[in-house]
C-alpha positions as CSV (number, residue, x, y, z in Angstrom):
1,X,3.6,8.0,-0.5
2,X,7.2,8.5,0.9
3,X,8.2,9.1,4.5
4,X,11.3,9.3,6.6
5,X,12.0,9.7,10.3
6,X,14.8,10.9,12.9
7,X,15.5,11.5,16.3
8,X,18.5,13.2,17.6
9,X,19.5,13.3,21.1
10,X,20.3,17.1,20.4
11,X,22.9,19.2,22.5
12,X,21.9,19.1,26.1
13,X,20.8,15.7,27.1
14,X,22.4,12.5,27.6
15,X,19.8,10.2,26.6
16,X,16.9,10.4,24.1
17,X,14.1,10.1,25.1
18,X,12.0,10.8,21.7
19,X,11.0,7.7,19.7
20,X,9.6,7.6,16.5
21,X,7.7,5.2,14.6
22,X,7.2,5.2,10.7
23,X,5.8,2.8,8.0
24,X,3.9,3.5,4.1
25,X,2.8,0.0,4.3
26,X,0.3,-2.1,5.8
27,X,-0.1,-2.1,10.2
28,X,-2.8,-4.4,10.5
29,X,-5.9,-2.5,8.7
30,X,-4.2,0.5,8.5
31,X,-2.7,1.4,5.3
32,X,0.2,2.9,6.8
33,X,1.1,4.4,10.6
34,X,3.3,7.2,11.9
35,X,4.0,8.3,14.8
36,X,5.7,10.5,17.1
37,X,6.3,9.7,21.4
38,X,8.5,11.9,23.9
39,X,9.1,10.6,27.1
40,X,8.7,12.1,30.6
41,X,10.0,11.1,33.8
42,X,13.8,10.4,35.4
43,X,16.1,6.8,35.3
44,X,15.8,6.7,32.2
45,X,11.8,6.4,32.8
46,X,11.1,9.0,29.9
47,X,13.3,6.9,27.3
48,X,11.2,3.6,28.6
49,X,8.2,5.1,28.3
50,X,8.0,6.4,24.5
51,X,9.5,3.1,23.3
52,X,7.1,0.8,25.5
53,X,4.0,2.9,24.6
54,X,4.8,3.2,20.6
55,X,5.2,-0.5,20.7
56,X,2.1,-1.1,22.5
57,X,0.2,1.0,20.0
58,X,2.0,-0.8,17.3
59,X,0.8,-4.3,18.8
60,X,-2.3,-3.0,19.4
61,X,-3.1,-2.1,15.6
62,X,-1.2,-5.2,14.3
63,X,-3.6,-7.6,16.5
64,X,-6.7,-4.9,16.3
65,X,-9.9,-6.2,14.3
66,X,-11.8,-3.6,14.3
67,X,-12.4,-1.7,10.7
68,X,-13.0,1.5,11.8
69,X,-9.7,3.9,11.8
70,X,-10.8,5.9,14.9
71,X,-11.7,2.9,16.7
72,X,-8.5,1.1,15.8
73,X,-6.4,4.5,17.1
74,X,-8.1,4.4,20.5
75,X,-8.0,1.0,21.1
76,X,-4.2,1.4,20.6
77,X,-3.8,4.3,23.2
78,X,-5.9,2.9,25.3
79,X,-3.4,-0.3,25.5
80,X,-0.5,2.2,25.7
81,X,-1.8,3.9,28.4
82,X,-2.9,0.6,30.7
83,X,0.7,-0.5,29.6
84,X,2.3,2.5,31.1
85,X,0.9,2.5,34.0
86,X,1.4,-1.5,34.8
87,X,5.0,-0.6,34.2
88,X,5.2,2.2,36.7
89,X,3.2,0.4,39.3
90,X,5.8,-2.4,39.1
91,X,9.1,-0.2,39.6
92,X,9.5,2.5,41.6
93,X,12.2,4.1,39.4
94,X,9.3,4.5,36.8
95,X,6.9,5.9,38.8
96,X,5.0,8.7,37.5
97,X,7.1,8.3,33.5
98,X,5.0,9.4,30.6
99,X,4.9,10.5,27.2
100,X,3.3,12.6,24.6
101,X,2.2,10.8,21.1
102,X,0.9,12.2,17.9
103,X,-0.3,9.6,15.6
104,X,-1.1,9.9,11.5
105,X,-2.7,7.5,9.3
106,X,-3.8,8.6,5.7
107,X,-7.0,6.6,4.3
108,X,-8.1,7.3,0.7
109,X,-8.6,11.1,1.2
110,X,-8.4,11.8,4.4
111,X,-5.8,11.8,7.2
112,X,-6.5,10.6,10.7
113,X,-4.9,12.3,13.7
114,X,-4.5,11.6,17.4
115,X,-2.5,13.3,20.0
116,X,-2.0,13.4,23.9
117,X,0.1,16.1,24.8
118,X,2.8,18.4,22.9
119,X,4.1,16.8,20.5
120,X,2.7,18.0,16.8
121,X,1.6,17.4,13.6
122,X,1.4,20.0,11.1
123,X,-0.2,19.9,7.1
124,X,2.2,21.4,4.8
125,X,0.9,22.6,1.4
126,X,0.9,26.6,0.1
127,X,1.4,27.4,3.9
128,X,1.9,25.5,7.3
129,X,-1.1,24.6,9.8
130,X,-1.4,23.0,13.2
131,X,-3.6,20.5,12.9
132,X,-3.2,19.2,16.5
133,X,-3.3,21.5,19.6
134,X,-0.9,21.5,22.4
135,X,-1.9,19.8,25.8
136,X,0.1,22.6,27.4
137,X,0.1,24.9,30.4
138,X,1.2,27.5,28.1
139,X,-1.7,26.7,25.7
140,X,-4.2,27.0,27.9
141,X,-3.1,30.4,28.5
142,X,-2.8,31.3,24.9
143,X,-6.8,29.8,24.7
144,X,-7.8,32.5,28.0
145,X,-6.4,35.6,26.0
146,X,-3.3,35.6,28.9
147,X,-0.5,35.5,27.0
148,X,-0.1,35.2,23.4
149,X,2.1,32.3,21.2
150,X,4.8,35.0,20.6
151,X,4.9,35.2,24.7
152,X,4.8,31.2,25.0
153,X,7.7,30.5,23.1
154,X,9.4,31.6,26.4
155,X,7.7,31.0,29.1
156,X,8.9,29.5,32.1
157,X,6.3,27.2,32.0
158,X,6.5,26.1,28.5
159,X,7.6,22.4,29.3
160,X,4.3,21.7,31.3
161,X,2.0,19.6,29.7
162,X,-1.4,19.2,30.7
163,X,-2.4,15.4,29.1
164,X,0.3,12.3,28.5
165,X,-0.1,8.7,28.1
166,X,0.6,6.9,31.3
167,X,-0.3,9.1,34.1
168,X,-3.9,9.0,34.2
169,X,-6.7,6.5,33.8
170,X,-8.1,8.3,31.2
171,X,-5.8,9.1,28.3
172,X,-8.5,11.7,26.9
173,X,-6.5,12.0,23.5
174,X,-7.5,14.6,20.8
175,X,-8.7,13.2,17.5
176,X,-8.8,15.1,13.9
177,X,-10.2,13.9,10.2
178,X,-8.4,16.2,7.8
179,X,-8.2,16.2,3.9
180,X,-5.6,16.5,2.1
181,X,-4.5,17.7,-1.5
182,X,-1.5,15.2,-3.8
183,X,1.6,16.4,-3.1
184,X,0.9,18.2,0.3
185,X,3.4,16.9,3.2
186,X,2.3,16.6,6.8
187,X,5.2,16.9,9.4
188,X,5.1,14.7,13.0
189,X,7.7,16.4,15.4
190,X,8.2,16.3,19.0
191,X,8.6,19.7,20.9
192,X,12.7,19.8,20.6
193,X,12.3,21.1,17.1
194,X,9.6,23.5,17.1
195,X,10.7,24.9,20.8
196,X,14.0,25.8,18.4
197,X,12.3,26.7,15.2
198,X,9.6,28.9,14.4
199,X,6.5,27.6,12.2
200,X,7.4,29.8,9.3
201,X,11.0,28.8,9.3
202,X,9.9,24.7,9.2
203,X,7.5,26.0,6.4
204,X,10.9,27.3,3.9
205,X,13.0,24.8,5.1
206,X,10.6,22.1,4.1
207,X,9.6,23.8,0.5
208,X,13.5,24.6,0.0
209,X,14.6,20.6,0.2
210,X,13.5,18.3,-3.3
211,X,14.9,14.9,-0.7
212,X,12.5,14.2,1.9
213,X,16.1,12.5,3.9
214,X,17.4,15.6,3.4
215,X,14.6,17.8,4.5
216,X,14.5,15.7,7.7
217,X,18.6,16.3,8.2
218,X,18.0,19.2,7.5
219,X,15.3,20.2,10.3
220,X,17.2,18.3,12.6
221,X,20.3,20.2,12.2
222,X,18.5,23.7,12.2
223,X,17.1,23.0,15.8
224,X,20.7,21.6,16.9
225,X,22.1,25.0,15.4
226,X,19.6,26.9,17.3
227,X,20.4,25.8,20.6
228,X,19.4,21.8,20.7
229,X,18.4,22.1,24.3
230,X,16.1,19.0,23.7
231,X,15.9,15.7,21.8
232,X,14.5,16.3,18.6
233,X,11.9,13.8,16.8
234,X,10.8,14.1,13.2
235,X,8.5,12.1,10.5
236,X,7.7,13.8,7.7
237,X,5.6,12.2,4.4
238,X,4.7,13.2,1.4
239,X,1.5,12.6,0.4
């Protein structure tokens, strides 16, 4: 298994307020953990709130002792998302930050997923597929038959998410077993790189690029090209 991550602060924003976390070796009894946050929320709160509630997943899984993989995962958002909201309680600057997360952790055959929120993870093999869905005011739309994903792209509404970690007692995260083939690739990304690339553009760019590093570059600079009105967050592995 290889894997490589970025983030990029992108063309518009000052800070960055994605945060990635990537690792092909052991965290706790997971084989290997990847993951994906963006932030939410002003002074700086967004930027605090990917970093602290990655780490507190991370700390979670290192310390968990549970054996079972979905277990393990929501005991670690669950931590995140009691951690987030401690935080806010306890400065008013940080009231009301938050953040997406997508989580991957492969097991023998079979890749675990978790997310809360927007952020993505998509299976890349003969074609490109969504394995997580959107926690999105736009997706909910798209799920009524009101508008459809062509339409979404530009909605004024686009940025509202519906679920994130820290701004509700429940964190209510999705959670998907998927198999996977040898040499397919899944891709973790935050929404500043697919709000400025198209699925089917990811898809060539990925199959064009031998380098995993330089696929990643790669992505990265495509969404900058394309406008970079966001941070941008990628992991990608190959499985």
């Amino acid at each position: 298994m290889k894997a490589f991550a970025l983030t990029d602060v992108g063309k518009n924003r000052v800070t960055n307020q994605d945060f990635v976390y990537c690792s092909n070796i052991p965290v706790g009894n997971l084989p290997n953990l990847f993951i994906v946050a963006d932030g939410m929320g002003g002074h700086r709160a967004g930027e605090i709130a990917s970093v602290t509630a990655v780490n507190a997943v991370v700390g979670s899984i290192l310390h968990s002792e549970k054996k079972d993989v979905i277990s393990i995962i929501q005991e670690g958002i669950t931590t995140a998302n009691i951690t987030l909201m401690e935080k806010s309680k306890n400065n008013q600057e940080w009231e009301g930050m938050g953040t997406t997360l997508v989580l991957a952790t492969v097991v023998d055959d079979t890749m675990y997923v978790a997310n809360v929120g927007d952020s993505r993870l998509y299976l890349i093999d003969d074609d490109i597929r969504q394995i997580t869905r959107d926690h999105s005011y736009v997706e909910a739309m798209i799920s009524i038959g009101e508008i459809d994903k062509e339409s979404a792209r530009t909605h004024e509404k686009k940025n509202i998410i519906t679920r994130a970690i820290g701004v509700d007692a429940s964190t209510n995260a999705d959670y998907f077993e998927v198999q996977y083939k040898p040499g397919d690739k899944i891709l973790l990304c935050s929404d500043g790189l697919t709000n400025m690339i198209e699925d089917k553009d990811i898809f060539s760019i990925v199959n064009s690029c031998n380098d995993l590093e330089d696929t990643v570059h790669k992505l990265v600079c495509v969404a900058n090209e394309n406008g970079g009105k966001d941070n941008i967050a990628v992991v990608l592995v190959e499985l």
